[in-house]
N, C-alpha and C positions, 0 to 999 in steps of 0.2 A: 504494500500500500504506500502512496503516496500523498505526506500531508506538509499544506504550507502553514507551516505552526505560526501562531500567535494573529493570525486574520481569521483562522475559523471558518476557512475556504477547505474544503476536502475531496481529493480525488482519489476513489479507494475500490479496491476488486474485490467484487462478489466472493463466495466462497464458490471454491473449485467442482467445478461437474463431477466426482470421484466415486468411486466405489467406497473409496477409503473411509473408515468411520469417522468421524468427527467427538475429540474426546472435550471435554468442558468438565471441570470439577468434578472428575468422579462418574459423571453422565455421559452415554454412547448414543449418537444423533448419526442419522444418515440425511446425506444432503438433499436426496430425491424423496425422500417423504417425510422428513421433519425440518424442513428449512426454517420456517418461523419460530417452532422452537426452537432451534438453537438461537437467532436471533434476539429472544424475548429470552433466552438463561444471558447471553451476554450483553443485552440490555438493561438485566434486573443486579448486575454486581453492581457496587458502587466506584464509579469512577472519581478519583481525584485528580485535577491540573495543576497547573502554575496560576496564580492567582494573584491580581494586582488588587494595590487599595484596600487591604487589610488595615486594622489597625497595628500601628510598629510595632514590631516582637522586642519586648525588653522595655517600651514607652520612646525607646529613641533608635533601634534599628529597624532593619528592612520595612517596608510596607508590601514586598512582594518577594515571589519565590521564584521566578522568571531566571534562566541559567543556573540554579544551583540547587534548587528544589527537589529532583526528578525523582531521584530515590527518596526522600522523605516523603512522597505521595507514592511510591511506591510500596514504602512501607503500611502506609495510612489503607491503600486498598486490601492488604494482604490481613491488616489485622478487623477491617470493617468484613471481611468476608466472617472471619471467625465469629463477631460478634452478631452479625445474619445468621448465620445456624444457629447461635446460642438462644437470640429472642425470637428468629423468625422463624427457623429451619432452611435446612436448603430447596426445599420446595416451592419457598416465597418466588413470588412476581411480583415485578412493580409495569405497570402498565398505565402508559401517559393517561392523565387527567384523572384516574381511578383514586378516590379518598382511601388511603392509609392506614392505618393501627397507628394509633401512639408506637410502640414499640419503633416504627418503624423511624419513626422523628425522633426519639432517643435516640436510635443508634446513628442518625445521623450528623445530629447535633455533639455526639462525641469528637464529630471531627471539622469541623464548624472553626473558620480562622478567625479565633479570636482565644484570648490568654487565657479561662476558665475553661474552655473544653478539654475532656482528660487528654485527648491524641490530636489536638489540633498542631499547625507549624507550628504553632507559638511554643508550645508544650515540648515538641519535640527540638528542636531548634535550643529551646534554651537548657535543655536537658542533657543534651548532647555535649552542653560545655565540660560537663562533670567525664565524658568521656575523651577529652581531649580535641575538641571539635570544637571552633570559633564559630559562633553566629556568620551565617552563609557561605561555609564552607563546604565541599563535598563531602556525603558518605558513599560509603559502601555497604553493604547488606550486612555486615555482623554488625557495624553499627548501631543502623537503623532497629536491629532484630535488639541489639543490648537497649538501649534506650526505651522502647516497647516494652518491654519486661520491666522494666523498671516503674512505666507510667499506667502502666496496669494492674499495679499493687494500690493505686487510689481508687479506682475504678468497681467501686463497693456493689452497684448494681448486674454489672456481668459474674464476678468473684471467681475469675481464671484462674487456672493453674500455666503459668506461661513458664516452659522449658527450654533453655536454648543447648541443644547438642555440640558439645565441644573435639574438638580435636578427631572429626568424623565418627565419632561414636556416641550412639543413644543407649541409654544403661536406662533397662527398665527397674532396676532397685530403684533407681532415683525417683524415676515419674510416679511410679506407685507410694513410695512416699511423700512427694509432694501433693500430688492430688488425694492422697485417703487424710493427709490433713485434717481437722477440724474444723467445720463450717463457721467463720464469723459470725455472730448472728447479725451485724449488720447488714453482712450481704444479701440474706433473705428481707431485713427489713424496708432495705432501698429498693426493693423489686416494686414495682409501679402496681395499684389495684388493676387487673383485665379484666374485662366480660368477658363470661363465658364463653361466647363464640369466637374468642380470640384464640390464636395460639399462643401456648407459651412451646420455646425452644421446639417447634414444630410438630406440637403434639397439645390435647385438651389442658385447660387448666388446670385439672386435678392433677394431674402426670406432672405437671411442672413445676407443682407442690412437694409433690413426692419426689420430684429429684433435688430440691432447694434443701429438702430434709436428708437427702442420702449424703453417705461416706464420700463420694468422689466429685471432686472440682474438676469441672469440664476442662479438658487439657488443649490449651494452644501450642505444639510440637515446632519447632523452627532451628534449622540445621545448617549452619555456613556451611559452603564445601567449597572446593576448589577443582574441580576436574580437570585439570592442564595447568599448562605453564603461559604460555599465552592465546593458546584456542583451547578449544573443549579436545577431549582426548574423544572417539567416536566411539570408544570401548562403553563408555557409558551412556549413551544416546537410548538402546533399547530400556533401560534402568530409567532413565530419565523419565521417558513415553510412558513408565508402567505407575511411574509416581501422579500422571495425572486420571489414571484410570482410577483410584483407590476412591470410595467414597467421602473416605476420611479428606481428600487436596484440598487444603488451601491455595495452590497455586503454586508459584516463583516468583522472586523479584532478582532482576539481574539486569543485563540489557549485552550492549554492545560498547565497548571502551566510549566513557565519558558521555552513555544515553542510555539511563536505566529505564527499563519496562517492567509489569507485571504481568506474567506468562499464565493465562488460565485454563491452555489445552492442548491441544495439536490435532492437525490433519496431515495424515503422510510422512511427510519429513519435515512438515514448518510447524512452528510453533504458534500458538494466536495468542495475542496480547495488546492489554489494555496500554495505551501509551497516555503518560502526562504533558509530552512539550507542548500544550496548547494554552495560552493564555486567555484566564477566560476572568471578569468582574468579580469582585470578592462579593459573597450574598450576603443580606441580612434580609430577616422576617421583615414582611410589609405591615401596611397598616394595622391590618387585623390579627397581627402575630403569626400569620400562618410564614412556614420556608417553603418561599419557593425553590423547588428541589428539581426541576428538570436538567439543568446543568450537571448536576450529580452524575448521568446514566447518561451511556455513549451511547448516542439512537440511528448509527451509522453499522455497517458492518465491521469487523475489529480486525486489527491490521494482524499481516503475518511477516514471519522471516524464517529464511532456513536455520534450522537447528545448529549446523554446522557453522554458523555465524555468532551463536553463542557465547560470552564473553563467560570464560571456565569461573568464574568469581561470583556464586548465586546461593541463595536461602533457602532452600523449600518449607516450605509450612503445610500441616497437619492440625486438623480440629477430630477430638473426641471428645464426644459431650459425654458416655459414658464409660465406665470402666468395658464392658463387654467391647466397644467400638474401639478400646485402646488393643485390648485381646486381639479383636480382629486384624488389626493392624498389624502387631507383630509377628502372627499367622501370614501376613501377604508379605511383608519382607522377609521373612522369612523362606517363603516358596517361592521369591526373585533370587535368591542366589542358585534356582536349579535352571535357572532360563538361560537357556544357550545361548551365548554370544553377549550376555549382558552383564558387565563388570559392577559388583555393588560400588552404591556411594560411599556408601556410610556402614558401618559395624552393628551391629545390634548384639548387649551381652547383657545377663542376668544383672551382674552388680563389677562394676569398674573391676579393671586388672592396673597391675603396674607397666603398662607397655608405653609409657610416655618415652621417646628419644630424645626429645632434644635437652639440653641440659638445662634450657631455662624456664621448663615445666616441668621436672622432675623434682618429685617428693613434695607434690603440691595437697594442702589440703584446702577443702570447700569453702575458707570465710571467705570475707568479701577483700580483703587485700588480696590473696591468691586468685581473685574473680577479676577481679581490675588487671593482675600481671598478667592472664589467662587472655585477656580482654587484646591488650597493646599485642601481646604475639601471635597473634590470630588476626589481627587488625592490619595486617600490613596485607592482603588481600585489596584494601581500601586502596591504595597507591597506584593500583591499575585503574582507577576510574578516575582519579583527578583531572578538574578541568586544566587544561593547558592554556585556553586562551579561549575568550565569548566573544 
């Protein structure tokens, strides 16, 4: 696809005549009898841009994210999907002019550019200082993913359990005790009154009672990796593809050196993805307090690239709302290491081993000083995305 960013002019290609399935979060669409659904799943994610005429992040910097924003709306999509399963399920549609669910203006208003939303730029932006990041400087995805976790420890009404996978390995001893945790009771009590005919986390409101009351904190999964040195290695392409088949996807966020995108599927050999370089009016509620929310959702078809163009430096995210959906998970990574031809990403093991090599994460334990050192050597990933010049 071709887009002239920042006019809002758009010249963009159909999706392809194909036999080939078309994968979207988890969901398998064929082009010749469900074109509009796939259409209407990639219209109902929530799209973020670059955005001008915010109010300054900090009271005296930027008013806009225009050149350095990309991945921080990249992150903002990846973590708004999660929080759409959690209040909406992934079944939700949003469909132009169709009145809403509160739920749905919550979750949107979380990412809303102004400095009180939990995951808005402001939020993230100034958050990020703590991670060694200047207000409108570039990230990269283990950033964007640390800082997330971070800002989602306020965020009393969703009450995630957000894991980030270090050093390509996901240690289910951890997730399981992070998520069997003990329920705040705040986080149940921030949960907004529904009508019954609502859903909660895409299920009746009783169900969603009963999970508010359960052992396990809906897990948001997010894994830096590296596939290559400076392209993706192609060992890992079929691994990739299988990671958007999984119920459980959140997607990717990555892009191509110095233009991050959010990846939410593939046809063939390209990947389809939400892109932010478009500069679009920062919103606020009209008269009557209503958001207008059309700008939110790309009502276009959504761009592709080939895989192999891939910049090897990407996050993928996983949402399990319950413990059985984490089972399942580790049952499908599990049966991706028998798939021919496809190199894992990532390790999957009971409870940590000592297999660290490199000298300056060796004999680390979990506080949060070791999480910051863990943080910078992991972080040089980031380096490959720096802008060089706008």
């Amino acid at each position: 696809a071709t887009l002239t960013y920042d006019t809002l002019r758009f010249e963009y290609e159909d999706f392809p005549e194909t036999k080939e399935p078309v994968w979207i979060l988890g969901r398998k669409y064929s082009v010749f009898t469900e074109k509009e659904e796939i259409l209407l799943d990639v219209t109902s994610r929530l799209w973020f841009t670059y955005r001008k005429n915010f109010p300054a992040i900090g009271g005296t910097g930027p008013t806009s994210d225009t050149g350095w924003g990309c991945m921080l709306r990249c992150g903002q999509m990846i973590f708004a999907q999660a929080l759409v399963c959690r209040h909406l399920g992934r079944d939700w549609r949003w469909i132009k002019g169709r009145r809403q669910v509160d739920n749905y203006f919550n979750v949107l208003n979380a990412f809303i550019d102004k400095k009180d939303s939990y995951y808005s730029i402001h939020q993230i932006a100034q958050m990020g200082v703590g991670e060694g990041k200047s207000i409108g400087q570039w990230y990269g995805p283990n950033t964007v993913a640390q800082v997330l976790k971070k800002l989602a420890t306020f965020d009393t009404w969703s009450s995630l359990a957000v894991h980030i996978a270090m050093d390509n390995t996901v240690v289910m001893e951890e997730i399981r005790r992070l998520c069997q945790s003990n329920f705040s009771c705040a986080g149940a009590a921030a949960c907004p009154a529904v009508e019954s005919d609502v859903l909660y986390n895409g299920y009746p409101e009783e169900a969603g009672v009963r999970d508010r009351l359960s052992l396990w904190k809906p897990l948001v999964l997010l894994i830096p990796l590296r596939l290559g040195l400076t392209e993706i290695n192609e060992a890992y392409i079929e691994t990739l593809k299988h990671c958007f088949m999984m119920p459980q996807s959140l997607g990717v966020i990555g892009g191509k050196p110095n233009s991050a995108h959010y990846f939410i599927g593939y046809v063939g050999e390209e990947l389809i993805y939400l892109d932010p370089h478009t500069t679009q009016p920062a919103v606020e509620p009209n008269d009557s307090g209503c958001l207008p929310d059309e700008s939110f959702h790309c009502q276009h078809p959504p761009c592709r690239m080939s895989i192999a163009e891939l910049d090897p430096s990407i996050a993928v995210g996983f949402f399990c709302n319950t413990e059985e959906d984490f089972n399942d998970w580790c049952q499908q990574i599990k049966k991706l290491s028998l798939v021919r031809g496809a190199l894992p990403m990532f390790e999957l093991v009971e409870r940590q081993l000592p297999h660290f090599s490199n000298p300056d994460v060796l004999n680390l334990t979990p506080d949060s000083s070791d999480a910051d050192r863990l943080e910078r050597f992991f972080d040089s990933e980031d380096e490959d995305f720096e802008i060089l010049s706008l």
